[in-house]
mmCIF file of the N, C-alpha and C atoms, coordinates in Angstrom:
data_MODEL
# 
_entry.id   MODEL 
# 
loop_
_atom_site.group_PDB 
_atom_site.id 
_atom_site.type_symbol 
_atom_site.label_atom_id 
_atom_site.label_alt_id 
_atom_site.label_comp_id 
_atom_site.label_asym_id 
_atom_site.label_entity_id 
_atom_site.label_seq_id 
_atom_site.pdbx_PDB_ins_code 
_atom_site.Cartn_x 
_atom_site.Cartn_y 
_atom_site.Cartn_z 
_atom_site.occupancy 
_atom_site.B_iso_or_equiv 
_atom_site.pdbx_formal_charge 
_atom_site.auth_seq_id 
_atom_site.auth_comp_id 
_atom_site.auth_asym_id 
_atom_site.auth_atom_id 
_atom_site.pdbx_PDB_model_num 
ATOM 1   N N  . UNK A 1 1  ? -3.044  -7.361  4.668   1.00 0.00 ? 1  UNK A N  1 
ATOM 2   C CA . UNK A 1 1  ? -3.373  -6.058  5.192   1.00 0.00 ? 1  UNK A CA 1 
ATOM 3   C C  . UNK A 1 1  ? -4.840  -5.778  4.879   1.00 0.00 ? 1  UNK A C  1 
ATOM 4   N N  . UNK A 1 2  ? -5.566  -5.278  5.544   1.00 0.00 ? 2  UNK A N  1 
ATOM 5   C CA . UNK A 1 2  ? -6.710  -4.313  5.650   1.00 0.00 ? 2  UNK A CA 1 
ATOM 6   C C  . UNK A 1 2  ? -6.755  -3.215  5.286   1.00 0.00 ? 2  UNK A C  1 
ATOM 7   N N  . UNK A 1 3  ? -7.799  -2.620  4.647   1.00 0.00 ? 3  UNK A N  1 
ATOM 8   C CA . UNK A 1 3  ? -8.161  -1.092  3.985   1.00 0.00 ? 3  UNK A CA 1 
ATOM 9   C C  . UNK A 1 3  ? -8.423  -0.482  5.100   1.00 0.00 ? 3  UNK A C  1 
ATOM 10  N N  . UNK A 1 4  ? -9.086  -1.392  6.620   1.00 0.00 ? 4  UNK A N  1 
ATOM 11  C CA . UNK A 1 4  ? -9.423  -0.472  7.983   1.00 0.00 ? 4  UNK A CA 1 
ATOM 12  C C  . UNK A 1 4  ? -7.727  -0.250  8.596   1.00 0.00 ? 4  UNK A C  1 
ATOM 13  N N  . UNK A 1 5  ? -7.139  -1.122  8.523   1.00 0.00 ? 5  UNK A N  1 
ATOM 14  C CA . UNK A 1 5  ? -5.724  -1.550  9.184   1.00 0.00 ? 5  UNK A CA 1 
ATOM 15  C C  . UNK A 1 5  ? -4.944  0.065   8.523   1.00 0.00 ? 5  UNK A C  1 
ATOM 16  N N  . UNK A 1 6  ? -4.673  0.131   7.401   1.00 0.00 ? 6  UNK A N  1 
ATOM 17  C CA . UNK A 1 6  ? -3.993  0.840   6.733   1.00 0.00 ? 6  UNK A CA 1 
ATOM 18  C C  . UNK A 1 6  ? -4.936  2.479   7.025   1.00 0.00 ? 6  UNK A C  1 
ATOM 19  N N  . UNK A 1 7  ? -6.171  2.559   7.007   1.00 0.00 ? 7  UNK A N  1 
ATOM 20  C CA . UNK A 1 7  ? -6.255  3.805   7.298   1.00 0.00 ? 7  UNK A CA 1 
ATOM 21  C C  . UNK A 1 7  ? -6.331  3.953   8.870   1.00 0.00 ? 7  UNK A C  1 
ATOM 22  N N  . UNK A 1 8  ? -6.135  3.109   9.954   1.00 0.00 ? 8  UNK A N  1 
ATOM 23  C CA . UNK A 1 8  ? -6.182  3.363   10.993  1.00 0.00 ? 8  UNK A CA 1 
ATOM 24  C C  . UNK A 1 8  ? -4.220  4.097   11.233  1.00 0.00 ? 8  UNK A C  1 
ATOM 25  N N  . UNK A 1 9  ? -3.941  2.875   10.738  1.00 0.00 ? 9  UNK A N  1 
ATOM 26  C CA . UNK A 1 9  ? -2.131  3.486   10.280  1.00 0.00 ? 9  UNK A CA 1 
ATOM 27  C C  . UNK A 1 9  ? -1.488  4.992   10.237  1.00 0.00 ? 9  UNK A C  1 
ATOM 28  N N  . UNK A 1 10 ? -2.493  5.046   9.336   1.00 0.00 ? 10 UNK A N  1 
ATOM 29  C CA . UNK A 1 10 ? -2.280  6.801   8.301   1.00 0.00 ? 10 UNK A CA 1 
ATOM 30  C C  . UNK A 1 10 ? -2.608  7.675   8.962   1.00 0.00 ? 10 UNK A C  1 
ATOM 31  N N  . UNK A 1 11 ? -4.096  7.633   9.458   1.00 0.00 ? 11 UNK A N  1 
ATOM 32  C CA . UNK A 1 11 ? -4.879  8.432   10.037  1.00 0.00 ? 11 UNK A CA 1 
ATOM 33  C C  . UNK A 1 11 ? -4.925  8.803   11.938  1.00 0.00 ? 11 UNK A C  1 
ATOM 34  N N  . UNK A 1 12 ? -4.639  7.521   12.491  1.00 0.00 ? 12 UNK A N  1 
ATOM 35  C CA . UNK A 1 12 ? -4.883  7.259   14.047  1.00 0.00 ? 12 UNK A CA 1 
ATOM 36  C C  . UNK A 1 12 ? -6.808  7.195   14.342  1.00 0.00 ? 12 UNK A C  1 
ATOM 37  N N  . UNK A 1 13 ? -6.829  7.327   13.365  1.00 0.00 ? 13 UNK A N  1 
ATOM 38  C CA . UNK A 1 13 ? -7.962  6.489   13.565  1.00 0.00 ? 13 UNK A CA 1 
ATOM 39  C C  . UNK A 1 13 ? -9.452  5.439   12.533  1.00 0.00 ? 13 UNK A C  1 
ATOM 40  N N  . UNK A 1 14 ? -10.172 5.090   13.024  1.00 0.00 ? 14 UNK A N  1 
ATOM 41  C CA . UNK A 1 14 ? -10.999 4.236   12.495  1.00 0.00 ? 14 UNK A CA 1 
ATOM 42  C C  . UNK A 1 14 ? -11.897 4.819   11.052  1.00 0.00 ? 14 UNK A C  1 
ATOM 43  N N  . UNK A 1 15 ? -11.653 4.334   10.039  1.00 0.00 ? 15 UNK A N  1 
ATOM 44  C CA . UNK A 1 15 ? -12.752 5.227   8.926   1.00 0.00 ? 15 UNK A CA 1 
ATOM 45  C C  . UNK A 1 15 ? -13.789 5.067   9.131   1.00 0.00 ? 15 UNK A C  1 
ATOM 46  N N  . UNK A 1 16 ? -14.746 6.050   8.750   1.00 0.00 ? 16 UNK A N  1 
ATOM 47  C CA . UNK A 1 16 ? -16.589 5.804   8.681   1.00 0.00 ? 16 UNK A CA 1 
ATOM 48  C C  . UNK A 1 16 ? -16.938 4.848   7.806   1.00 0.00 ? 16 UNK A C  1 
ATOM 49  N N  . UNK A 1 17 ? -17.746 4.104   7.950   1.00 0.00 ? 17 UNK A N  1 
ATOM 50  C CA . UNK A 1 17 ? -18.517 3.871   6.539   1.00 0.00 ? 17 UNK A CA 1 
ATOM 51  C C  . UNK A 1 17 ? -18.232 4.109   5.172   1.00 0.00 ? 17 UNK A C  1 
ATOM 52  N N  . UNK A 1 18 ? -18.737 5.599   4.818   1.00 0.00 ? 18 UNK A N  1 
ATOM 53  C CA . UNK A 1 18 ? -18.049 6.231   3.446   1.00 0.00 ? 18 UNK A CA 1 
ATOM 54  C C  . UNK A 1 18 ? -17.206 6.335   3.629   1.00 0.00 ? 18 UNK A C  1 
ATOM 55  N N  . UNK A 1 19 ? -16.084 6.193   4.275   1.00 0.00 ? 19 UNK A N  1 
ATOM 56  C CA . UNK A 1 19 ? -14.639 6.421   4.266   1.00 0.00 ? 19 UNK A CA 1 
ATOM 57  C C  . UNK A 1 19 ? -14.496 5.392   4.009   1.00 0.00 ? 19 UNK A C  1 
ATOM 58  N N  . UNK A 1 20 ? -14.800 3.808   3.792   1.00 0.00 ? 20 UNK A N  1 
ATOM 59  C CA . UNK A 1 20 ? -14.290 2.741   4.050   1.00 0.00 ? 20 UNK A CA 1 
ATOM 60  C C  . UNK A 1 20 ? -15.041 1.999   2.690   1.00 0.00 ? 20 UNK A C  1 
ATOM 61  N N  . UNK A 1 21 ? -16.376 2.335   2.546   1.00 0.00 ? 21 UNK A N  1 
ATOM 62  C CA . UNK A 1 21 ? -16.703 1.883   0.901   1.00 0.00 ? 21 UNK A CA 1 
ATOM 63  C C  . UNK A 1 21 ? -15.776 2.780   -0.006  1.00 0.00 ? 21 UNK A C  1 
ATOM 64  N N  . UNK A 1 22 ? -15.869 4.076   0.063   1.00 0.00 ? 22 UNK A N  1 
ATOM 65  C CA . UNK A 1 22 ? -14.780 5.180   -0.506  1.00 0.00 ? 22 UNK A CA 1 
ATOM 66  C C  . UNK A 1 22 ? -13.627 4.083   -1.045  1.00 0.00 ? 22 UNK A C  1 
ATOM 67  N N  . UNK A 1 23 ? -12.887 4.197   -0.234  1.00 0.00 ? 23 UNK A N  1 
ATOM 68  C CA . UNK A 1 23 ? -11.644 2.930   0.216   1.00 0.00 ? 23 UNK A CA 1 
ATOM 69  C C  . UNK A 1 23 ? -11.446 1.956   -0.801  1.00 0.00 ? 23 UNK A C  1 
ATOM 70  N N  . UNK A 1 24 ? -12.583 0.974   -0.595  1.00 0.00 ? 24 UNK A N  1 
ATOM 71  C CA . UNK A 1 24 ? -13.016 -0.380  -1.261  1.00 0.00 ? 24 UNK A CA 1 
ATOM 72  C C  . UNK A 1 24 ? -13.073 -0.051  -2.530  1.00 0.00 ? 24 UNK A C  1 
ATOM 73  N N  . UNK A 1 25 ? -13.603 0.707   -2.864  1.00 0.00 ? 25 UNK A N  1 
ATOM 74  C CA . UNK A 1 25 ? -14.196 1.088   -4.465  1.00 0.00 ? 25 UNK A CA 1 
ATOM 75  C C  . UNK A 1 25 ? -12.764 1.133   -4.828  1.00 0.00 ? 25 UNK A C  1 
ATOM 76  N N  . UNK A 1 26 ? -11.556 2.763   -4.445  1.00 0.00 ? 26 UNK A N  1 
ATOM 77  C CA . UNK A 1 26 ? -10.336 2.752   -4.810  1.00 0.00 ? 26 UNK A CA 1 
ATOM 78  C C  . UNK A 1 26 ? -9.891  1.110   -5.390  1.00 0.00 ? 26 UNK A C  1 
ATOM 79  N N  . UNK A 1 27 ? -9.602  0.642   -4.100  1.00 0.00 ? 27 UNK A N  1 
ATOM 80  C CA . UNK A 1 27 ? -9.038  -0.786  -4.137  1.00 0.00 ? 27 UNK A CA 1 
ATOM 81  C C  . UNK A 1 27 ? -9.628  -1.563  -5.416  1.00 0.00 ? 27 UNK A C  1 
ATOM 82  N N  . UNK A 1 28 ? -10.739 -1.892  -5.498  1.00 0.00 ? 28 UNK A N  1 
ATOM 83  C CA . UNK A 1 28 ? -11.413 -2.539  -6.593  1.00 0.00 ? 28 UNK A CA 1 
ATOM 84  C C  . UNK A 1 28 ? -10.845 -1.869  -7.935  1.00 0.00 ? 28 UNK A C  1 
ATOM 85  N N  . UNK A 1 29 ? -10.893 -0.578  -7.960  1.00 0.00 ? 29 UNK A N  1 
ATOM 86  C CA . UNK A 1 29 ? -10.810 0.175   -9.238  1.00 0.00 ? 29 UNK A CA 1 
ATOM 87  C C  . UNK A 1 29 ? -9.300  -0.187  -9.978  1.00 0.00 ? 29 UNK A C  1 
ATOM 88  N N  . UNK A 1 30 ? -8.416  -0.050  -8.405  1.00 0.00 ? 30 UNK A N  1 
ATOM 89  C CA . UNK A 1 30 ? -6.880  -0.382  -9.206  1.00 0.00 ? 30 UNK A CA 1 
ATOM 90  C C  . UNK A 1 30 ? -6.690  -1.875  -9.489  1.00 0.00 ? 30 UNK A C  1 
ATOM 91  N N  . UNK A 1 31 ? -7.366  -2.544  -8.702  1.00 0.00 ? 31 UNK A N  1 
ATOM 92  C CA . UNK A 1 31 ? -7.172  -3.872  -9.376  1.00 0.00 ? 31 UNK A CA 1 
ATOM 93  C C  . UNK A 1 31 ? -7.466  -4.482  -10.535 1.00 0.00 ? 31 UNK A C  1 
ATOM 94  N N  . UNK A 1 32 ? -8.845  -4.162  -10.686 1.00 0.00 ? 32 UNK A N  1 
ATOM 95  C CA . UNK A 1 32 ? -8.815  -3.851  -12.513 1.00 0.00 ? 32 UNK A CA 1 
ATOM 96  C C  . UNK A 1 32 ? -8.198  -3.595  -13.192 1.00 0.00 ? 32 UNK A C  1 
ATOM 97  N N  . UNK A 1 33 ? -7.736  -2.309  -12.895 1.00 0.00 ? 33 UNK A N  1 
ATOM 98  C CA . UNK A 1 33 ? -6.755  -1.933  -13.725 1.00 0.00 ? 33 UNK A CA 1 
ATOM 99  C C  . UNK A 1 33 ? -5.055  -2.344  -14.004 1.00 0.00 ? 33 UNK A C  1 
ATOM 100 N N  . UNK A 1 34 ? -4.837  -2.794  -12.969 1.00 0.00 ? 34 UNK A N  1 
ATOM 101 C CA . UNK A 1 34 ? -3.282  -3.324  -13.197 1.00 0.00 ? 34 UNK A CA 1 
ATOM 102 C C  . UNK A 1 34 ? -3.927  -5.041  -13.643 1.00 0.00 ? 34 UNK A C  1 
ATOM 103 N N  . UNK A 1 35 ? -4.939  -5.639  -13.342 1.00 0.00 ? 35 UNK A N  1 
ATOM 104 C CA . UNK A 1 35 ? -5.567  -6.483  -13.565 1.00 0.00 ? 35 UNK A CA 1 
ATOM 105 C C  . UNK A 1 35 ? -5.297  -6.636  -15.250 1.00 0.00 ? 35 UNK A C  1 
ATOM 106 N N  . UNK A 1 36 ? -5.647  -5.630  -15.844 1.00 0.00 ? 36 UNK A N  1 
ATOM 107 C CA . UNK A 1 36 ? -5.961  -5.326  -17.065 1.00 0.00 ? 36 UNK A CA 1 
ATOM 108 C C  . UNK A 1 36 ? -4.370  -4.771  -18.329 1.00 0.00 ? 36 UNK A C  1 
ATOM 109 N N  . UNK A 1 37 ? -3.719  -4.615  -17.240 1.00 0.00 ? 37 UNK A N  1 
ATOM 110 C CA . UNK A 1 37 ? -2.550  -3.853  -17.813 1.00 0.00 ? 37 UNK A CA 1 
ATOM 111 C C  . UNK A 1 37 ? -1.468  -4.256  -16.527 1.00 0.00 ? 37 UNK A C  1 
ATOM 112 N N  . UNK A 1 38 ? -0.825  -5.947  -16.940 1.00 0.00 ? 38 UNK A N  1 
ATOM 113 C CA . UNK A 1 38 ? 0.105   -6.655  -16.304 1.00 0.00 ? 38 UNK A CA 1 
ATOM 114 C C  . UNK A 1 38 ? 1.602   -5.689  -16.539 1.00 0.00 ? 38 UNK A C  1 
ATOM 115 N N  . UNK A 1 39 ? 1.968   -5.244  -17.066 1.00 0.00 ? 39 UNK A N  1 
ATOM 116 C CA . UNK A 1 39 ? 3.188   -4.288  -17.443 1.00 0.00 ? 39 UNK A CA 1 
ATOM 117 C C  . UNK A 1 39 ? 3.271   -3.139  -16.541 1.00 0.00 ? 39 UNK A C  1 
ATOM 118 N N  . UNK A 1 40 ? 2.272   -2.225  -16.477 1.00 0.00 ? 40 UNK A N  1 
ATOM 119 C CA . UNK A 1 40 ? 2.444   -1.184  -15.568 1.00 0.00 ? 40 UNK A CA 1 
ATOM 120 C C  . UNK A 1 40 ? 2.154   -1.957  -14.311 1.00 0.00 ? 40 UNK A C  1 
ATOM 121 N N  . UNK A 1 41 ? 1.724   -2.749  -13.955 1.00 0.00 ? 41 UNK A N  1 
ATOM 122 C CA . UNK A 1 41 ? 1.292   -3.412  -12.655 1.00 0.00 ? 41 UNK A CA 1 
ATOM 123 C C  . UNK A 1 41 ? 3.165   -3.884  -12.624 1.00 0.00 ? 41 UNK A C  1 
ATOM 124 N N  . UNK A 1 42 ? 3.710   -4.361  -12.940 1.00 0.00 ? 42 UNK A N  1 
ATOM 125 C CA . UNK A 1 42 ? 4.887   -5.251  -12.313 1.00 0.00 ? 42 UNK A CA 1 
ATOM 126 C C  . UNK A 1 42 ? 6.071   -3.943  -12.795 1.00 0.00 ? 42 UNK A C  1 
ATOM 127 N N  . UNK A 1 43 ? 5.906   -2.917  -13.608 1.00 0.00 ? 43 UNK A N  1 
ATOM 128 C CA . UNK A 1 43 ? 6.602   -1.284  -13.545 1.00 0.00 ? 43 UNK A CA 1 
ATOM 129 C C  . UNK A 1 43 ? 6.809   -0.837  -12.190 1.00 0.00 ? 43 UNK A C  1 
ATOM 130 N N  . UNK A 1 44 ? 5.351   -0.706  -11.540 1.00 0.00 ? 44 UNK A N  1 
ATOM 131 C CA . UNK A 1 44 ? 5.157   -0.033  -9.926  1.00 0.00 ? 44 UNK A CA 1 
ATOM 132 C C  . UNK A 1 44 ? 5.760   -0.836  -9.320  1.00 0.00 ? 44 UNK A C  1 
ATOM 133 N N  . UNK A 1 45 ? 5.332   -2.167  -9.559  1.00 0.00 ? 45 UNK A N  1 
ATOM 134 C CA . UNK A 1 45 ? 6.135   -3.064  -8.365  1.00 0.00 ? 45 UNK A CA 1 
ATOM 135 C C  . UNK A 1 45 ? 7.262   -2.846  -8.182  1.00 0.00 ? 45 UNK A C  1 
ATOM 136 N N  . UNK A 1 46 ? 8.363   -2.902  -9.056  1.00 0.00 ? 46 UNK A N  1 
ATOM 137 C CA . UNK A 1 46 ? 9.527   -2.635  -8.938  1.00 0.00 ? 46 UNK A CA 1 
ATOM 138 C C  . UNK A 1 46 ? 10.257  -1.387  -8.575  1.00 0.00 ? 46 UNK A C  1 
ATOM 139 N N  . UNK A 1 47 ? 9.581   -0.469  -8.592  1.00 0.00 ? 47 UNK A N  1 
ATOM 140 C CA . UNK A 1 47 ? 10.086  1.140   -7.748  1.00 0.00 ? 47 UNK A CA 1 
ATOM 141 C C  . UNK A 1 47 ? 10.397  0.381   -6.349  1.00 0.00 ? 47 UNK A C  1 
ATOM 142 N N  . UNK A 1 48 ? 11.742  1.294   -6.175  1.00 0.00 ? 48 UNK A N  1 
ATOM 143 C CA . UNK A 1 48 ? 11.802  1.334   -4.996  1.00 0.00 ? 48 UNK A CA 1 
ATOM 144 C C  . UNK A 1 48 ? 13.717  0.247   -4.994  1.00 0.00 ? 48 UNK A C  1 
ATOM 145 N N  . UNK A 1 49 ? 14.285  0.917   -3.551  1.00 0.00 ? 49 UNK A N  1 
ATOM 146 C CA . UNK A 1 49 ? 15.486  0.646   -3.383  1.00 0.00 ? 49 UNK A CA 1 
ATOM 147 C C  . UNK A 1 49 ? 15.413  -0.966  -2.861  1.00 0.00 ? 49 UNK A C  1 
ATOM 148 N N  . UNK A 1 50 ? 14.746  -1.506  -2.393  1.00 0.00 ? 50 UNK A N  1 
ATOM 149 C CA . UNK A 1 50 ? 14.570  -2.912  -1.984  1.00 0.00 ? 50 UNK A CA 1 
ATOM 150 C C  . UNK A 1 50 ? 14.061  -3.711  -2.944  1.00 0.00 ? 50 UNK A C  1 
ATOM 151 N N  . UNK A 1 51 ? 14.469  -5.424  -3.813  1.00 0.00 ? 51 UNK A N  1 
ATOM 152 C CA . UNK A 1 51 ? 13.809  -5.517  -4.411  1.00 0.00 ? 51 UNK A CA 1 
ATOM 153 C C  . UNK A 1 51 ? 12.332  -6.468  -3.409  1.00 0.00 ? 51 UNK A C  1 
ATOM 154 N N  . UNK A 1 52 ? 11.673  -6.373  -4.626  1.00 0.00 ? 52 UNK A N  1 
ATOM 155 C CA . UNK A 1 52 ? 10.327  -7.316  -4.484  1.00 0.00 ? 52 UNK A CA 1 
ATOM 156 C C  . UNK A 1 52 ? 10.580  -8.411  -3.525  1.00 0.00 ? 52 UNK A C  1 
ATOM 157 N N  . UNK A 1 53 ? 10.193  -8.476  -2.461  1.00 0.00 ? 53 UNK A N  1 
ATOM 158 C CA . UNK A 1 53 ? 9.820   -9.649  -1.427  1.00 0.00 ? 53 UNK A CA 1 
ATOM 159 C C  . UNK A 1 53 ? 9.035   -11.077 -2.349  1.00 0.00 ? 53 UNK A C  1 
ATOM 160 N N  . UNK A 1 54 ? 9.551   -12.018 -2.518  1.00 0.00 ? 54 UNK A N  1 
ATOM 161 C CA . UNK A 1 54 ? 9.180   -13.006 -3.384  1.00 0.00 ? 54 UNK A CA 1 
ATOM 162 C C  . UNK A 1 54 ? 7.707   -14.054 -3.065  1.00 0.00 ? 54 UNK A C  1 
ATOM 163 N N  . UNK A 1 55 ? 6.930   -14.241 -4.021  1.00 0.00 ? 55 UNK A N  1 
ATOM 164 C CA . UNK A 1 55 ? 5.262   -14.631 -3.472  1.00 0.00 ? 55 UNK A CA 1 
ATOM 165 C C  . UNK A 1 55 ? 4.671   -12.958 -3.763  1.00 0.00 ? 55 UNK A C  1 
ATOM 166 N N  . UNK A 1 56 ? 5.210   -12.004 -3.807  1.00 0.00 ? 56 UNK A N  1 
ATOM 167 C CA . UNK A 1 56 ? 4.146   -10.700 -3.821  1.00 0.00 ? 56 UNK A CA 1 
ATOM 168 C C  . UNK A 1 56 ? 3.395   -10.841 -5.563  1.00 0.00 ? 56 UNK A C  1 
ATOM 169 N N  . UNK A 1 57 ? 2.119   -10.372 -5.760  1.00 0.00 ? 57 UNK A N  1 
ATOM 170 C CA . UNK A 1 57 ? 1.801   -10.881 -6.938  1.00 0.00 ? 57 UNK A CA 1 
ATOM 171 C C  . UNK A 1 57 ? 1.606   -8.924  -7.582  1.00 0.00 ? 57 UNK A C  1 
ATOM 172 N N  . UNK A 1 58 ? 2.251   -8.699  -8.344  1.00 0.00 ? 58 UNK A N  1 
ATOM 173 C CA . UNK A 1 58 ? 2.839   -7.564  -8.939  1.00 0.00 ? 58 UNK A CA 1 
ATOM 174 C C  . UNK A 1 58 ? 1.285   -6.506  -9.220  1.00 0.00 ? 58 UNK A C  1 
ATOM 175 N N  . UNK A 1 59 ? 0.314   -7.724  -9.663  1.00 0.00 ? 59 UNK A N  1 
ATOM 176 C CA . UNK A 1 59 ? -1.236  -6.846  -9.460  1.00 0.00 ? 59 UNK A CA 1 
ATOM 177 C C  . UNK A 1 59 ? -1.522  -6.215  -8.136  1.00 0.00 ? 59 UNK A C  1 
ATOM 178 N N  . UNK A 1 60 ? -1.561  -7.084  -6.941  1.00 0.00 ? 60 UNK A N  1 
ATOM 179 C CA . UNK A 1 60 ? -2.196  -6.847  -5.466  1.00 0.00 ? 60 UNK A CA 1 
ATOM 180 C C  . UNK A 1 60 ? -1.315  -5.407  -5.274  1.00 0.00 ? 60 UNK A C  1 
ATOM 181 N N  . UNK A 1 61 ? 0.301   -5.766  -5.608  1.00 0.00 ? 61 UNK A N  1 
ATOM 182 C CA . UNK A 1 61 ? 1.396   -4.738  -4.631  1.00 0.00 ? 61 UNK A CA 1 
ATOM 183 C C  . UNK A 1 61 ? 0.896   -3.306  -5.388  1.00 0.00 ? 61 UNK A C  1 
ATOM 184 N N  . UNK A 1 62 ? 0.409   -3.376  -6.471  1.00 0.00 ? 62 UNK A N  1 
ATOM 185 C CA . UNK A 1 62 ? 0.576   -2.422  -7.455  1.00 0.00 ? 62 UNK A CA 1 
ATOM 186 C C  . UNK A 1 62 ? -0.918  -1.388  -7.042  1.00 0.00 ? 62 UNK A C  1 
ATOM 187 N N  . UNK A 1 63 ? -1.666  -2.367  -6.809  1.00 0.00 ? 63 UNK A N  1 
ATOM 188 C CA . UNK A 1 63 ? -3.214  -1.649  -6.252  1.00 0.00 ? 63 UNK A CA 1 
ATOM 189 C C  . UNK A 1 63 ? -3.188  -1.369  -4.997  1.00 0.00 ? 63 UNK A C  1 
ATOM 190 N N  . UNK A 1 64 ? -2.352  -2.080  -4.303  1.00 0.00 ? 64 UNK A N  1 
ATOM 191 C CA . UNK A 1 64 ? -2.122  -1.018  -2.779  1.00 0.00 ? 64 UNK A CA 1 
ATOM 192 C C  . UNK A 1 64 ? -1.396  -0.005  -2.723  1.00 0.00 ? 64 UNK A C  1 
ATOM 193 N N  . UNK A 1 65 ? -0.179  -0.362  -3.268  1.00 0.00 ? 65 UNK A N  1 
ATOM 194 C CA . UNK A 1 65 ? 0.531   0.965   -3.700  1.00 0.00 ? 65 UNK A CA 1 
ATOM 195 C C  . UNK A 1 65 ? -0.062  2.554   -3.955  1.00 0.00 ? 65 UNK A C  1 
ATOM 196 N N  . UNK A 1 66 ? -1.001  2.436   -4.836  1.00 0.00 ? 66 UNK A N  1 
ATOM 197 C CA . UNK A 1 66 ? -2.093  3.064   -5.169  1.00 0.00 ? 66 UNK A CA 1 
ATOM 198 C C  . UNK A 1 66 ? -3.026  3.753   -3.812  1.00 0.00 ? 66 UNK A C  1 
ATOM 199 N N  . UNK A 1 67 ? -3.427  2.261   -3.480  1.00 0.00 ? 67 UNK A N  1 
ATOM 200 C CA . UNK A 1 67 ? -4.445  3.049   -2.223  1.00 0.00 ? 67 UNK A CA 1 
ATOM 201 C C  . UNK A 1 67 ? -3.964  3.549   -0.759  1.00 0.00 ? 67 UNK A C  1 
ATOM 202 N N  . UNK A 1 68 ? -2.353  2.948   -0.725  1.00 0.00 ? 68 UNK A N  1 
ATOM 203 C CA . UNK A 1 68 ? -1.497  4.112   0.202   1.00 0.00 ? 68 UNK A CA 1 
ATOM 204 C C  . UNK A 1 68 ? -1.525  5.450   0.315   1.00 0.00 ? 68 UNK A C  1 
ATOM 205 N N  . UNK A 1 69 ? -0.742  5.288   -1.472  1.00 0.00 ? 69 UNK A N  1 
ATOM 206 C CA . UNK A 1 69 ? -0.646  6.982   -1.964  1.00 0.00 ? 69 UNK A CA 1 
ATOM 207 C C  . UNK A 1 69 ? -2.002  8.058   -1.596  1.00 0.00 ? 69 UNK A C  1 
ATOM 208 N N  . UNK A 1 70 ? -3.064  7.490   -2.190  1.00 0.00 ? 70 UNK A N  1 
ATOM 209 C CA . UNK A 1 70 ? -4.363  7.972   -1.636  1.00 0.00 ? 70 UNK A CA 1 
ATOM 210 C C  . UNK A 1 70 ? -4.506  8.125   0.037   1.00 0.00 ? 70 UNK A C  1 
ATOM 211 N N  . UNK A 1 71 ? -4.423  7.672   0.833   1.00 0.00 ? 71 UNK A N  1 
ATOM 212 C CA . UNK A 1 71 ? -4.304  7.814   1.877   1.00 0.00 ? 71 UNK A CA 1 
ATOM 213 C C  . UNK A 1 71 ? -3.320  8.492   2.473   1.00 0.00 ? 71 UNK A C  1 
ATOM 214 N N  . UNK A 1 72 ? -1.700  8.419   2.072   1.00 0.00 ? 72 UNK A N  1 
ATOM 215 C CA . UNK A 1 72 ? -0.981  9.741   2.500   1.00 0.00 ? 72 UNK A CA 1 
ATOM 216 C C  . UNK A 1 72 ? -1.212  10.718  1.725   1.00 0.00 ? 72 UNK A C  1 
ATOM 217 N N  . UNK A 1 73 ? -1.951  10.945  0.761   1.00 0.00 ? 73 UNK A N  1 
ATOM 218 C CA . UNK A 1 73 ? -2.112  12.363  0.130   1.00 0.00 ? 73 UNK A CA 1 
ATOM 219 C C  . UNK A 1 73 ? -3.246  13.321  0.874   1.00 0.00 ? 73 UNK A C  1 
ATOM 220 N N  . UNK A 1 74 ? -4.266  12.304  1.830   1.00 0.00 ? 74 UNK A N  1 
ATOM 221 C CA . UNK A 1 74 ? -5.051  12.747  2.504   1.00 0.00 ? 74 UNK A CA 1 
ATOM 222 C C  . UNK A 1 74 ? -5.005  14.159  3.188   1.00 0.00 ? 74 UNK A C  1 
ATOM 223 N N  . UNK A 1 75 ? -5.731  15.193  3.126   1.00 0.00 ? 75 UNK A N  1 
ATOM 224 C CA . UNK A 1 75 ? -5.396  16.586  3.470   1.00 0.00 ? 75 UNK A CA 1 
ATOM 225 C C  . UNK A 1 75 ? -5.293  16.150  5.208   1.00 0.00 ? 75 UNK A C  1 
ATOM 226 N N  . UNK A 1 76 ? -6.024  15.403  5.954   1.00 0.00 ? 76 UNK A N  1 
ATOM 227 C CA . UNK A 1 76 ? -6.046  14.909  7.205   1.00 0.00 ? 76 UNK A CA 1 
ATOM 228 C C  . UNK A 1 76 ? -4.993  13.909  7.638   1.00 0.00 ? 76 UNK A C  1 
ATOM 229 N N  . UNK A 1 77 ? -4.046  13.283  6.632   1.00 0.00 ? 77 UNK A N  1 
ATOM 230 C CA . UNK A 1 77 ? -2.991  12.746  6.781   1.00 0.00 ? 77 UNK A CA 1 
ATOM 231 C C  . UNK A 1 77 ? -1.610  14.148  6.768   1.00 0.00 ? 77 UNK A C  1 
ATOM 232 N N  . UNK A 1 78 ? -1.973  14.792  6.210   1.00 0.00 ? 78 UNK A N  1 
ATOM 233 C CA . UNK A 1 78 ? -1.176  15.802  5.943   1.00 0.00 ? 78 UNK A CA 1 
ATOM 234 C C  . UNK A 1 78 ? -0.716  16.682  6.954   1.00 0.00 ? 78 UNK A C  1 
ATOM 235 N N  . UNK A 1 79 ? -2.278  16.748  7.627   1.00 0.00 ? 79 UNK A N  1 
ATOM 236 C CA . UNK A 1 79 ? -1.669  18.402  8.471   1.00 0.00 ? 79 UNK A CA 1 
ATOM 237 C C  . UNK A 1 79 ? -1.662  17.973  9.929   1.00 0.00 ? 79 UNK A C  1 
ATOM 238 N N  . UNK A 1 80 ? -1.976  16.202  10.521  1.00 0.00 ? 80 UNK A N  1 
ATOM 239 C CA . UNK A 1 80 ? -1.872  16.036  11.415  1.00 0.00 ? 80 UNK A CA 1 
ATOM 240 C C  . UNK A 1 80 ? -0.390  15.643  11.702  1.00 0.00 ? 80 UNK A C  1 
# 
């Protein structure tokens, strides 16, 4: 998946620039961090009524997870 893919998804349409480094940075930031802290990274993974699709690596799912949430919390995801 794509950070453009996923906010085209959310949104219906294409991010700017700063919408899209914005984006990147998120992405980078959580990967570090579950990067850094393997336990809460494979915690998140496992939410949820379906288990884990097998090959998913518990860091990646855990930092998108993340930059979803950010994107449906969007006040422009919201009220459209």
């Amino acid at each position: 998946m794509s950070l453009a893919f996923a906010w085209r998804t959310a949104l219906s349409r294409p991010p700017s620039e700063s919408e899209r480094a914005i984006l990147d940075r998120t992405l980078q930031r959580q990967l570090a961090t579950y990067q850094q802290d393997k336990e809460a990274a494979k915690k998140l993974a496992s939410v949820g009524d379906l288990p884990k699709a097998p090959g998913l690596d518990d860091t990646q799912l855990a930092a998108w997870t993340a930059v979803a949430n950010v994107l449906l919390n969007l006040n422009e995801t919201i009220s459209n």
